[in-house]
N, C-alpha and C positions, 0 to 999 in steps of 0.2 A: 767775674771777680776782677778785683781791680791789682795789677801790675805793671812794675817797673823793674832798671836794671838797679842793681844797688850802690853802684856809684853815683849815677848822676838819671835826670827824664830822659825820657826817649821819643821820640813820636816818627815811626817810619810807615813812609807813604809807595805805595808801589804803584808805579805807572803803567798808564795803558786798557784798554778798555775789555770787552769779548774778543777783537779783530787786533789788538796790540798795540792801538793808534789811540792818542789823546782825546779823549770826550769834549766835548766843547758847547758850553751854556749857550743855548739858543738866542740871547740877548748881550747879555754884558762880553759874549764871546770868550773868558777866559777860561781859561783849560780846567774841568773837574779830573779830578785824581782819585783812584781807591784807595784807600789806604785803612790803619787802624789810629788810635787813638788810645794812647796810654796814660792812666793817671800815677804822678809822681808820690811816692808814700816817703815819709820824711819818716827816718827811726833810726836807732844807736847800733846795729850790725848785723850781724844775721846769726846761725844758730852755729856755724863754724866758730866765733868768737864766743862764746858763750856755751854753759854746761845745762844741759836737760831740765835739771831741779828748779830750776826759776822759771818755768814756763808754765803756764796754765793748763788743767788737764782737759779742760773744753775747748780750749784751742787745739792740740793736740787732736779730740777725736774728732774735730768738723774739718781739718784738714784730709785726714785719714780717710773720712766718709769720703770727698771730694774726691782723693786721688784713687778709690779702690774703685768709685762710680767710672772715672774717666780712663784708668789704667793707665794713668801715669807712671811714663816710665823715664821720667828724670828728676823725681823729686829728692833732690841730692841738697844738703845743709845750706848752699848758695841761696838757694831759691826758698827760702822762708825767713823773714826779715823779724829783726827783735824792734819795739817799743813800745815804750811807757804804755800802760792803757789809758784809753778815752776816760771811761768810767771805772769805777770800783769793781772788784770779782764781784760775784753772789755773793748774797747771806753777809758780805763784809763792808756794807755803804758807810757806813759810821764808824769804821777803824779811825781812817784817816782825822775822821774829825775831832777823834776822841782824843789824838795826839796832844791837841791846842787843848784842851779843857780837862784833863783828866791828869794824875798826878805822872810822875815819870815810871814807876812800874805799870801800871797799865798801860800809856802808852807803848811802853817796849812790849807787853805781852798785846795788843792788838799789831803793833807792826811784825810780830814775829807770827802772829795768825795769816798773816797777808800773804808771808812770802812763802808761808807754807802749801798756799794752793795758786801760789806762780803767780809773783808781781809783774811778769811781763806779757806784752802780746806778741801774738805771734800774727803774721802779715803772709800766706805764699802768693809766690808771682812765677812768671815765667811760664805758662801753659800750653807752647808749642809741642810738646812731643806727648800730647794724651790723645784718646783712641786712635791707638795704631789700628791697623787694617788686619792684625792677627795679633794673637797673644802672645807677644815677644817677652823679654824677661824686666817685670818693671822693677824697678828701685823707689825704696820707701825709706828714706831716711829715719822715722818717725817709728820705724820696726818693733828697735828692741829701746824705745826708751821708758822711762817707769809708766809714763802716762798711759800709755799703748796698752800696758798690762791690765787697769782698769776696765770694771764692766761699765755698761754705756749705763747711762743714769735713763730714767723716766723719759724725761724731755727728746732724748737721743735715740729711744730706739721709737716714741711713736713718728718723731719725724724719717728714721726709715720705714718705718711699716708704709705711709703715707705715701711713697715716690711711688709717682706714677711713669713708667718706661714708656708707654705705648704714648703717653702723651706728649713725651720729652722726644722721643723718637719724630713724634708727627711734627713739635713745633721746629727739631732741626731740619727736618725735609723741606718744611716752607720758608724758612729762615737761611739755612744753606744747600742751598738745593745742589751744590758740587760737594757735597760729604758723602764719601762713596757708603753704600750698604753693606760692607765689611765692616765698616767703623763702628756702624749703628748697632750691626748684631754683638760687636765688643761691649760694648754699652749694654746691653740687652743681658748677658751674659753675665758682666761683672755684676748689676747694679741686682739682678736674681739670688747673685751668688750672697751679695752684701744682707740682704732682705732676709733671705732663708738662714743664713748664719747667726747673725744677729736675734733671729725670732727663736732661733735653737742654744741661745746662751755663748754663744763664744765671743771670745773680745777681739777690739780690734787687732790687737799683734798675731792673736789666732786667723784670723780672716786673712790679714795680710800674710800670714806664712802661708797659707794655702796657695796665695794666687805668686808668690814668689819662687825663685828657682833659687839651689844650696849658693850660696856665693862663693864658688868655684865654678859656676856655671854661667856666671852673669855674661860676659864674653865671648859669646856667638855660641856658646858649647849647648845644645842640646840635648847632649845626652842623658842629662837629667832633669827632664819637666815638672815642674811644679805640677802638684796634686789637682790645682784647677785644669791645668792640659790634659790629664789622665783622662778627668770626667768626660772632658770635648772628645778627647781620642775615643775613650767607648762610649761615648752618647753618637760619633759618626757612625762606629762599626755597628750598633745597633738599628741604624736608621739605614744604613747599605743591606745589611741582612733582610731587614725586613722588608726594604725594597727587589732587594733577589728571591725573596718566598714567595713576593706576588707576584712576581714577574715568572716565575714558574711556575705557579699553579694558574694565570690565567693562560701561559704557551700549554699546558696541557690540556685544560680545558677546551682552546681553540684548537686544538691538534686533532682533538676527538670529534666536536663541530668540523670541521674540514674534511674530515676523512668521510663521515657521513653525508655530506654534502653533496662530495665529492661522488660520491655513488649512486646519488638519487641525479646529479646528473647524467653519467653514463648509462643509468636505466633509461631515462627519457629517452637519450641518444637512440638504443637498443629498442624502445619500445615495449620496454618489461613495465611488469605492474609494480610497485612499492614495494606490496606488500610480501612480493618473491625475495626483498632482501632480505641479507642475515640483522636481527633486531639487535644482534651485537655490536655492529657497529663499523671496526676496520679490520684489515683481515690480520691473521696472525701477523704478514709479514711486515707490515703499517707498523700494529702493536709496539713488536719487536725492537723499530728504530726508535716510534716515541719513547720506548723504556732507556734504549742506548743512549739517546738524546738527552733525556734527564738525569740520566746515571752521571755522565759526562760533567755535567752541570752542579750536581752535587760536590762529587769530585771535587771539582776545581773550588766551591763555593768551601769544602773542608779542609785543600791546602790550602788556600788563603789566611784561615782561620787559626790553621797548626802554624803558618808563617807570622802570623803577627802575635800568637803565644809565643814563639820560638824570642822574638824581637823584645815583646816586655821582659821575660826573667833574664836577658841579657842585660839590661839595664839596672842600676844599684838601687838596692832598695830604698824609698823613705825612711825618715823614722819614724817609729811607731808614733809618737806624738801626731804626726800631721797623718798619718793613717786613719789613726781614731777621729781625727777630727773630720778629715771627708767621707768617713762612714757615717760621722753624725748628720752632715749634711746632706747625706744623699737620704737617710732615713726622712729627713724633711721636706725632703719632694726636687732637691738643685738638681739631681741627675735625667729628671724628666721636662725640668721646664730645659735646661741645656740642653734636651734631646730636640723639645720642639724647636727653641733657637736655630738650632743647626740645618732643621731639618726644614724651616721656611729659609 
């Protein structure tokens, strides 16, 4: 996407190669640089200058879609520039024209259709602080304004149905091969969470309420996670448990193999026949410690479980509104694709 800063173009070059040292053209010899390359958007202010109701509600949810995909966590009024449209909204190509040919009432009634569905566009820039490396608290300027409240039209949700992650995933691995795999699984997560909600009816200010924290929490406070951290937090604790059930039942398993083993060796040793062992297996007093051994292991595996119950009802509750809504989404299937996220 194309970004600038809003006062003036920008074009910053960062020096230095893999080793830190200047690259240098094999012929003409002068120094290659990496850098980026920003295009300057020419428009009348941004959304701090300007009220909600003039903006279009397609821009509004393609930005939305964008920043829930990337987890943007600075999309703050600065960073979405206002102007003029290129083109006419939908459905309204012939207002403007109708202005010049048509008498002065209908003109006023096609310019007042226009600005009914937001004569201006909107432009975001500034994309440095999307996929963090964990789910920090993002900011969506675009939250609670009317547009947001709209459901996605036709066009909006098959182009989410359509996102492909595993694909998007693969062409940033080949494209930025230093995007650490924290990032990608952010990605992975939000853009499931987007898909599954969307396909279950919620709008975008629902979706982005999920993945936001109360704003009283926005500054470093974690003590109250947005409804999307919940799902992570029990999609982990699910994926540790059921990695501690098999890792217990294949130690006991192997506990049993061993003990038996273990005794068809010492027969050899001894020169006994097999079949003089006991078909049971270990002796009571073997038994005895495998039982202690997994008791132990329970144990621990049930305080853990009473400790991190103990931990959520200390925490304040959601409100009901976004309760229902990651119920709705977990009934869609978000709490098991988050589990496999996690859990690759």
């Amino acid at each position: 996407s194309s970004s600038s800063s809003s006062s003036s173009s920008s074009s910053k070059a960062l020096l230095g190669g893999a080793d830190g040292q200047l690259l240098r053209a094999g012929s003409g010899g002068r120094p290659l640089k990496l850098g980026s390359l920003q295009e300057f958007v020419h428009h009348l202010a941004d959304t701090n200058e300007m009220g909600s109701s003039r903006f279009r509600s397609r821009d509004v949810h393609a930005i939305g879609i964008l920043d829930i995909r990337l987890f943007n966590t600075d999309r703050h009024a600065g960073n979405i520039l206002v102007r003029e449209p290129v083109c006419a909204p939908r459905d309204f190509s012939s207002c403007r024209n109708s202005v010049h040919t048509r008498s002065s009432i209908n003109a006023a009634a096609a310019a007042a259709a226009v600005v009914s569905v937001g004569s201006y566009e909107l432009i975001p820039i500034d994309h440095g602080f999307c996929l963090p490396e964990a789910l920090e608290a993002p900011y969506f300027e675009w939250l609670h304004w009317p547009q947001a409240c709209l459901p996605f039209d036709d066009d909006e949700l098959a182009y989410i149905a359509q996102l492909d992650v595993a694909a998007d995933i693969a062409m940033l691995q080949r494209e930025l091969p230093n995007l650490r795999p924290e990032c990608l699984r952010v990605l992975e997560v939000a853009t499931t969470l987007l898909q599954r909600c969307a396909a279950a009816g919620l709008t975008l200010a629902d979706i982005g309420a999920l993945a936001s924290r109360p704003l009283d929490a926005l500054d470093g406070d974690d003590s109250c996670p947005s409804e999307l951290e919940k799902a992570c937090v029990a999609a982990r604790q699910a994926v540790e448990t059921r990695a501690l059930t098999a890792m217990m039942s294949s130690s006991s398993c192997s506990s049993s193999g061993g003990c038996a083993a273990f005794r068809l060796c010492e027969a050899d040793e001894e020169g006994l026949d097999s079949s003089d062992l006991d078909e049971e297996g270990c002796s009571d007093a073997e038994q005895q410690q495998d039982d202690s051994e997994e008791l132990d292991a329970c144990m621990a595996a049930g305080q853990m479980h009473q400790l991190v119950q103990q931990q959520q009802q200390q925490r304040p509750r959601a409100p009901s509104r976004l309760a229902t809504y990651s119920s709705m989404a977990a009934e869609e299937g978000v709490g098991g694709a988050v589990t496999a996220a996690l859990a690759g």
